[in-house]
C-alpha positions as a Markdown table, in Angstrom:
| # | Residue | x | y | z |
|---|---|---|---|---|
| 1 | Unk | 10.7 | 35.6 | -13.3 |
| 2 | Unk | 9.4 | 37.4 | -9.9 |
| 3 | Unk | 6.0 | 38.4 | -9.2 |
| 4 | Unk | 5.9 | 40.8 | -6.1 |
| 5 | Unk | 2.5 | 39.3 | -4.2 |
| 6 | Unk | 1.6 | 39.7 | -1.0 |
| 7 | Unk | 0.4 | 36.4 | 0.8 |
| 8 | Unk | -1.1 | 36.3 | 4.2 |
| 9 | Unk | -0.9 | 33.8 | 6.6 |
| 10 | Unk | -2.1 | 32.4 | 9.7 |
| 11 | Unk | 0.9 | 32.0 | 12.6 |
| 12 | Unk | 0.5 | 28.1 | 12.3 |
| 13 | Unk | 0.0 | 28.2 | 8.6 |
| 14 | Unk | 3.4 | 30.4 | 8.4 |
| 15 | Unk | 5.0 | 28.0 | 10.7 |
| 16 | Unk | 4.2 | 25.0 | 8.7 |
| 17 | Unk | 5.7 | 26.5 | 5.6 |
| 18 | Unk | 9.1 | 27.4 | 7.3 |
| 19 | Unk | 9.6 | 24.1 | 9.0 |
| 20 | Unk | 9.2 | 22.9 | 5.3 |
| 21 | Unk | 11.1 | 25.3 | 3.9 |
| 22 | Unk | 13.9 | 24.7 | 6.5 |
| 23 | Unk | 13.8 | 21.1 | 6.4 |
| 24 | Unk | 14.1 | 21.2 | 2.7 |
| 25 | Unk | 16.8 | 24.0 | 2.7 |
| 26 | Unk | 14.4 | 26.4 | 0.6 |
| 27 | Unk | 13.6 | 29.5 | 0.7 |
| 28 | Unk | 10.3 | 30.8 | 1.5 |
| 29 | Unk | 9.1 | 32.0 | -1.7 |
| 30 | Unk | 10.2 | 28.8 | -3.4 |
| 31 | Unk | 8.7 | 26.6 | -0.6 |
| 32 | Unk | 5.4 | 28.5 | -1.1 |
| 33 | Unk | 5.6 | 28.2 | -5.0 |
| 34 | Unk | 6.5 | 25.1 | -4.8 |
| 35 | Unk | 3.8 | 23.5 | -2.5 |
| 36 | Unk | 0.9 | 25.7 | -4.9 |
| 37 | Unk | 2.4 | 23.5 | -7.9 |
| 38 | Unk | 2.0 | 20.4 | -6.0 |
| 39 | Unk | -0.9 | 21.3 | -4.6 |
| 40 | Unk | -2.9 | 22.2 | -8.0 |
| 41 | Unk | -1.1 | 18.9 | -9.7 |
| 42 | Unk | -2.5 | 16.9 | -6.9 |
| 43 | Unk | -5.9 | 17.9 | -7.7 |
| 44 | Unk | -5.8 | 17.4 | -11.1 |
| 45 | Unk | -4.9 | 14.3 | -10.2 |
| 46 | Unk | -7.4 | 13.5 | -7.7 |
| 47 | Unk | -10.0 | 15.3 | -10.1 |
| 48 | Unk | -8.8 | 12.6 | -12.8 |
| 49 | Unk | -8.9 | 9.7 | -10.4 |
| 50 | Unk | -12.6 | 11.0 | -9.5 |
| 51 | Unk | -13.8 | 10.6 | -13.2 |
| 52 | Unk | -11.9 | 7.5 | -13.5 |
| 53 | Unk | -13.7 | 5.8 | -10.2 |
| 54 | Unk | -17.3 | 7.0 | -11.5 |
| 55 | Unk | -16.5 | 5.4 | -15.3 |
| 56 | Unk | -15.5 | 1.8 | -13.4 |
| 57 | Unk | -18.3 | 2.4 | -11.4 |
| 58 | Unk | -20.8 | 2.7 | -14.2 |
| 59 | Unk | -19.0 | 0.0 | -16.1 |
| 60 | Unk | -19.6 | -2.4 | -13.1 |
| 61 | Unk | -23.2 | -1.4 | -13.2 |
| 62 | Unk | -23.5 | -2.2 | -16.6 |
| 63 | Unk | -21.5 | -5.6 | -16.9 |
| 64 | Unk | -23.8 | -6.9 | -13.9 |
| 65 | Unk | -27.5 | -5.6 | -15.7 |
| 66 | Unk | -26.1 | -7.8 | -18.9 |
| 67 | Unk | -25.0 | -10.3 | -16.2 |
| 68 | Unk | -28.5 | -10.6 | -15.5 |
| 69 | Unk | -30.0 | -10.1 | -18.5 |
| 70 | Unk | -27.8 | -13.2 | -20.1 |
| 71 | Unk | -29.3 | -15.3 | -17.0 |
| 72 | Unk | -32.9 | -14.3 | -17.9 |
| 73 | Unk | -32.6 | -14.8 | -21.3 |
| 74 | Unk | -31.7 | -17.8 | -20.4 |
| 75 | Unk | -33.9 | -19.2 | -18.3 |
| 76 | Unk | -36.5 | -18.0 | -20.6 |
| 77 | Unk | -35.9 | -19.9 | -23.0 |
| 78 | Unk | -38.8 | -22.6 | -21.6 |
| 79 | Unk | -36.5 | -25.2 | -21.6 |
| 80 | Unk | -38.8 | -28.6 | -20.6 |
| 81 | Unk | -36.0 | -29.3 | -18.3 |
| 82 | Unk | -34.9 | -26.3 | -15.8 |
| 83 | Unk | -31.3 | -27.0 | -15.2 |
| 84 | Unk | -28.6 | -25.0 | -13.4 |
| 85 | Unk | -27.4 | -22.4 | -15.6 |
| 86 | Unk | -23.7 | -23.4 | -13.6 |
| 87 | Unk | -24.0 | -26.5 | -15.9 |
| 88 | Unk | -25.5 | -25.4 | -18.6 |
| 89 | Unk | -23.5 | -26.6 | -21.8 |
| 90 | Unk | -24.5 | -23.6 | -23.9 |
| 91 | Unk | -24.4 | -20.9 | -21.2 |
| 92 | Unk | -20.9 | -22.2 | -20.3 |
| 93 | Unk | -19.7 | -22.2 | -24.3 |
| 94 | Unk | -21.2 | -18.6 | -24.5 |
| 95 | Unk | -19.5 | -17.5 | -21.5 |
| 96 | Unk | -16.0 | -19.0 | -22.9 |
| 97 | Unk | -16.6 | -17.2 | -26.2 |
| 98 | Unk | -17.2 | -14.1 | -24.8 |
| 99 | Unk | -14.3 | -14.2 | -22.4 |
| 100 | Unk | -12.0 | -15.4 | -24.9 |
| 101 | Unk | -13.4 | -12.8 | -27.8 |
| 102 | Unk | -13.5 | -10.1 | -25.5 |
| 103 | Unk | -12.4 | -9.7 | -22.0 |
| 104 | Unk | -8.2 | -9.8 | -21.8 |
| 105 | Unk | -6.8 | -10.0 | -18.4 |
């Protein structure tokens, strides 16, 4: 199907569009439809990545507050002897449950 649009262009825009449309052996039209396509698709894609990057993001935040929180609980806990939670027996089980339970790499 054929639209009849008029696009204008700048000299160097023009010129960018036939070098691609001669290096690709195209013609004009379907250079220009062509590179809209790809040009909406790849920002849809970037759009997605975007929402993707601010969910890790967030996730990251969140996993290192719990982090933290687990630590302080911890070391709450009044133990009569302050040890290092890096050699802590039940800190290190809890850490091995929840890794094995639910974190799969």
């Amino acid at each position: 199907m054929t639209i009849d649009k008029h696009i204008y262009f700048t000299n160097e825009e023009y010129a960018r569009i036939k070098d691609y449309a001669d290096r690709n052996k195209l013609s004009f039209s379907k250079t220009v439809c062509n590179l809209s396509i790809s040009a909406l698709n790849d920002n849809e894609i970037l759009d997605r990545f975007n929402k993707l990057e601010k969910s890790i993001e967030y996730i990251i935040k969140k996993q290192h507050v719990i982090h933290l929180l687990e630590e302080q609980i911890y070391s709450d806990m009044d133990f009569e002897n302050v040890s290092d939670p890096k050699k802590s027996k039940p800190l290190n089980e809890f850490n091995k449950r929840i890794r094995n339970n639910y974190i799969n790499d």
